[in-house]
C-alpha positions in Angstrom: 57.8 -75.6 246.1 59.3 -73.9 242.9 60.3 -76.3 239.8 62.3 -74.4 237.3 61.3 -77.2 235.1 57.3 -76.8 235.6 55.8 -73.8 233.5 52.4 -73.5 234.2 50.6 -71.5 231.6 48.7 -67.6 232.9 45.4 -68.9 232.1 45.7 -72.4 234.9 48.1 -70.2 236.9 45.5 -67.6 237.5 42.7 -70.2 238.0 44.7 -71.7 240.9 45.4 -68.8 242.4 42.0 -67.3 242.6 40.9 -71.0 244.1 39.0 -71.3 240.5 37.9 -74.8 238.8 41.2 -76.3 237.1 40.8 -79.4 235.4 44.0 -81.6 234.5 44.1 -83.3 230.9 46.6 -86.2 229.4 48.6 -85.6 226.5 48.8 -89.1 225.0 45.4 -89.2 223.4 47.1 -86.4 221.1 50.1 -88.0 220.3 49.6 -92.2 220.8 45.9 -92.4 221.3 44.0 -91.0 218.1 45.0 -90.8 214.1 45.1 -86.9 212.5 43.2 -85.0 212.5 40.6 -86.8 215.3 43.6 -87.0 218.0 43.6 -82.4 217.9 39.7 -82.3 217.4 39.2 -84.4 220.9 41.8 -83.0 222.8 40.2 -79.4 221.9 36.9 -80.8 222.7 37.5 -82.1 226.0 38.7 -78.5 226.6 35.6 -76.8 225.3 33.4 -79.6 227.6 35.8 -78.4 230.4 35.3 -74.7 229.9 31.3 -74.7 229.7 31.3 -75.9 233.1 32.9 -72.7 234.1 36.3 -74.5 234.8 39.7 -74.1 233.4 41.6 -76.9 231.1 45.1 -77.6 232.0 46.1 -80.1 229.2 49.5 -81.5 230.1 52.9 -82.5 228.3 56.8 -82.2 228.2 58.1 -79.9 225.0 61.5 -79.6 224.9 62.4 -80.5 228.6 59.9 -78.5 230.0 57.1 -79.7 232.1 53.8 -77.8 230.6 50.4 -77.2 232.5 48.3 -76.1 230.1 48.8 -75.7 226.4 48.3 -73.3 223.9 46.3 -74.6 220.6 49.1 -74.4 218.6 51.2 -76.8 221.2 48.3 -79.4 221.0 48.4 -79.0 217.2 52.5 -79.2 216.9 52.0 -82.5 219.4 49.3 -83.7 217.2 51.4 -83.6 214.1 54.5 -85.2 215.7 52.4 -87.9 216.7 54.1 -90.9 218.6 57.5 -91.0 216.1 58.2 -87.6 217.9 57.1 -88.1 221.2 58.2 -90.4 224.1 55.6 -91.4 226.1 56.3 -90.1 229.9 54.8 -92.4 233.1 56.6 -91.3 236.1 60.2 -93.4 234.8 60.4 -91.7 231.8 59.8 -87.8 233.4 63.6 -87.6 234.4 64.4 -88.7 231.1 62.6 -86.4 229.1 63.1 -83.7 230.8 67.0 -84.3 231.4 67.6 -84.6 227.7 64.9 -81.9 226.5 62.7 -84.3 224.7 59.2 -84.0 223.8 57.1 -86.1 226.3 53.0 -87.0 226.1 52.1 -87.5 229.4 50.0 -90.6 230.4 47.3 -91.1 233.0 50.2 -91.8 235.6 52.4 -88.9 234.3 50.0 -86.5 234.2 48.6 -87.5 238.5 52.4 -86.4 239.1 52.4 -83.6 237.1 49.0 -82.1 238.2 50.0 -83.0 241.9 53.2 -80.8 241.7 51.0 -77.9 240.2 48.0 -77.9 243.2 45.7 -79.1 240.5 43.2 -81.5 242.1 41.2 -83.0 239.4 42.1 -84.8 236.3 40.1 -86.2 233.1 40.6 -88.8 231.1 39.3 -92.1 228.9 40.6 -95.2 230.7 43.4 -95.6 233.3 45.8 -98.7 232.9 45.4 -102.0 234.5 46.4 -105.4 234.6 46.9 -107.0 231.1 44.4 -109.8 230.6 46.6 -113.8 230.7 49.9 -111.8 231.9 49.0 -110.6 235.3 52.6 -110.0 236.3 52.1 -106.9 233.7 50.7 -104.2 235.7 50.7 -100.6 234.8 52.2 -97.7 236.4 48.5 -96.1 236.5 47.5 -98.3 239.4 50.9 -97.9 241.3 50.2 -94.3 241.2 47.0 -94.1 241.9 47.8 -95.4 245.3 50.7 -92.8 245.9 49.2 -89.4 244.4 46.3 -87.6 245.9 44.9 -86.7 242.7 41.0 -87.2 242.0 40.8 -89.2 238.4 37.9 -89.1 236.4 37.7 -91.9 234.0 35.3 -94.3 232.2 37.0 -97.3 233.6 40.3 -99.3 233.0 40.3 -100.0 229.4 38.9 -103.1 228.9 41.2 -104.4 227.1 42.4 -105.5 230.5 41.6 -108.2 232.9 39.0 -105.9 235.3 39.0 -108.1 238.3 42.3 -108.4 239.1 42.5 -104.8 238.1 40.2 -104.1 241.1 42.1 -106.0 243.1 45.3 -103.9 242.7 43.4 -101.0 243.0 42.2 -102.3 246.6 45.7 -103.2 247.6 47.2 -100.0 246.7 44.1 -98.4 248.7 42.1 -96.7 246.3 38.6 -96.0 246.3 36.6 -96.7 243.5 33.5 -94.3 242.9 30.6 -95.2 240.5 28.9 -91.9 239.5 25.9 -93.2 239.0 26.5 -96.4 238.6 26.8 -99.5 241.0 29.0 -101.8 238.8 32.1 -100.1 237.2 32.2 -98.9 233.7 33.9 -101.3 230.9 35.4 -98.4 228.8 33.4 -99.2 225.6 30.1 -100.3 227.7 28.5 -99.1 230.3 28.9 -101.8 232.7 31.3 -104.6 233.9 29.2 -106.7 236.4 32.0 -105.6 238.7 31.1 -103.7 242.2 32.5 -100.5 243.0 32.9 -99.0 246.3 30.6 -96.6 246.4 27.7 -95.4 244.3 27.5 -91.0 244.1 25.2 -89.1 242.3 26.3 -85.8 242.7 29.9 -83.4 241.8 29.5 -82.7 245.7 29.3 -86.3 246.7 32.6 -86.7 245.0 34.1 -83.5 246.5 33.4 -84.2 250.1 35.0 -87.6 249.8 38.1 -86.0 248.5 38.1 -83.5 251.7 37.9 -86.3 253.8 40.8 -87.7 252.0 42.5 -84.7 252.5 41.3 -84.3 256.3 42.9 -87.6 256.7 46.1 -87.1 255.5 45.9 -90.0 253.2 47.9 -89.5 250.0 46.2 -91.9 247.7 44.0 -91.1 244.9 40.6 -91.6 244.0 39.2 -92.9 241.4 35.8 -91.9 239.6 34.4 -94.3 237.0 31.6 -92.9 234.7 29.8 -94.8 232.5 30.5 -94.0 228.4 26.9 -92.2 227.3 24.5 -94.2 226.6 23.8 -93.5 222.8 27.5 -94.1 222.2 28.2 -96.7 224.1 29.3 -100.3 222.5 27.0 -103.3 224.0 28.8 -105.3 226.3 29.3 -108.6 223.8 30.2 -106.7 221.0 33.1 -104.8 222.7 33.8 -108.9 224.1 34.4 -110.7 221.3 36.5 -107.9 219.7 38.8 -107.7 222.2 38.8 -111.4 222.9 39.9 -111.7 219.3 42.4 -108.9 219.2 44.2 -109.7 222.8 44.4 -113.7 220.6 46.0 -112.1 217.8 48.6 -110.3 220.3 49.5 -113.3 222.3 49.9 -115.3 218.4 52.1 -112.5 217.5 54.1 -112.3 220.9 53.3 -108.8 221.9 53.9 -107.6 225.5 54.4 -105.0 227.6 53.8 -101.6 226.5 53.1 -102.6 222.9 50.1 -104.5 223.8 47.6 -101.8 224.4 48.1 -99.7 221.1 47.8 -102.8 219.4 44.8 -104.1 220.9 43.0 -100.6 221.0 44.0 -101.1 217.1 42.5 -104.4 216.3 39.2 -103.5 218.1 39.0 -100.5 216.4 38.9 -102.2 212.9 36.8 -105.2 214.2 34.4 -102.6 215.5 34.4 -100.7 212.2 35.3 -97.7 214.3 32.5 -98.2 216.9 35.2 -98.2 219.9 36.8 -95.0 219.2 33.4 -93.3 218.9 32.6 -94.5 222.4 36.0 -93.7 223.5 36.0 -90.1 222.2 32.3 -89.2 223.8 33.9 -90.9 226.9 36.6 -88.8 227.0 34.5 -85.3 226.5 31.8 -86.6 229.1 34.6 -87.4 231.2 36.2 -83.4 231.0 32.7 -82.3 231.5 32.0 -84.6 235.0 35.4 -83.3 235.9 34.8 -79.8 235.5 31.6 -80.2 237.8 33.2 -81.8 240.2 36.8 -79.4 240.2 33.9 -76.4 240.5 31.9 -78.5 243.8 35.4 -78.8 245.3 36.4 -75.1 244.7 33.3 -73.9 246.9 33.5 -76.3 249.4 34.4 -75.2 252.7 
């Protein structure tokens, strides 16, 4: 279906129509998840992960009204600079909005499933999705919502945990989404490697994954599915470490009165200083490992009949 507001860039147009690897990325990391000039170096290096595998990066965001699949580096570098005082942060509500009034808009792990969906992309990278916010489990984010509405397969270390993780689960199971460990029994804390918590289903293999998303297909079931890949080992943060610092920082939130959508920056903030900048080393080698797990399985999907 044609979308005069959806450009998709030569590069991830030319991928999709030779039935090529394309890999969909976020845009938030560059303008709301990382400082300058870290936020630019990931989002490049999640491409360059992305492109080893043989596959094709298709980072996404709104400039100026218009929905882009795949930007140029100096795009990602004008987004970078903006930062968040620039840019609105688009889940599926604020897409209309953005692109109605020509805004810039960094897509998040919601906006980006729509986005990627509307383009035939079938894969999509990231850190951590969005969950339920840990003591205020009336706050649940879009992520989860859409994760049960858009057949889109999501490659993540986790829900950031930040967040309550059981009752993130829970959500998950009632919006009907299947949660994958790739190699991994228990699903992946974000910062650690493990959260105790079961998945669905253990895989080994980029074609494991792919098959379960034909079956999806096959079955004419339009939710998503949701891989969870541990953080590498070397970089990950052990598990009571990454506890007590966001115990702490999720206390100094609720002292302060922060909610909704201002209490994930904040929190990522806090843990960030009380892990002397562990957290965001685990989060950016999540993020590249991530691209890179993607790409293999966007390339065992691509040959599979």
């Amino acid at each position: 279906m044609a979308n005069s507001h959806l450009v998709i860039s030569d590069e991830v147009g030319a991928a999709l129509l030779a039935g090529s690897p394309v890999v969909a990325l976020e845009s938030t990391l560059i303008t709301h998840g990382f400082p300058f000039p870290a936020n630019i170096e990931t989002a490049t290096a999640m491409e360059d992960a992305i492109r080893a595998e043989g596959a094709v990066p298709a980072t996404i965001a709104v400039i100026n009204g218009q929905i882009r699949v795949g930007l140029s580096r100096d795009e990602i570098e004008m987004l970078g600079g903006l930062g968040s005082a620039g840019v609105r942060k688009c889940s599926r509500r604020d897409l209309p909005i953005v692109v109605g009034l020509k805004q810039h808009g960094a897509t998040t792990v919601a906006g980006t499933m729509i986005v990627a969906h509307m383009a035939g992309i079938s894969v999509f990278a990231t850190g951590g999705i969005g969950g339920v916010h840990r003591g205020h489990p009336q706050d649940i984010s879009a992520d989860l919502i859409e994760l049960g509405r858009t057949p889109i397969t999501v490659v993540c270390a986790g829900a950031k945990s930040i967040l309550d993780l059981p009752l993130t689960l829970e959500v998950l199971e009632t919006q009907g989404v299947p949660v994958i460990g790739y190699g991994t029994e228990t699903l992946p804390a974000f910062y650690s490697r493990s959260s105790g918590l079961p998945v669905d289903q253990r895989v080994d293999t980029p074609e494991d994954v792919a098959r379960i998303a034909r079956a999806r297909d096959a079955l004419r079931l339009a939710h998503g599915i949701l891989v969870t890949v541990p953080v590498p080992e070397a970089d990950a943060l052990p598990e009571d470490v990454a506890e007590a610092a966001i115990a702490e920082a999720t206390r100094q939130a609720d002292a302060l009165g922060i909610h909704g959508k201002d209490v994930t920056p904040f929190v990522l903030g806090n843990v960030l200083e009380l892990t002397e900048g562990r957290s965001q080393q685990a989060n950016i080698a999540a993020l590249v490992n991530n691209a890179r797990t993607g790409a293999q399985i966007a390339a065992a999907l691509a040959i599979l009949p």
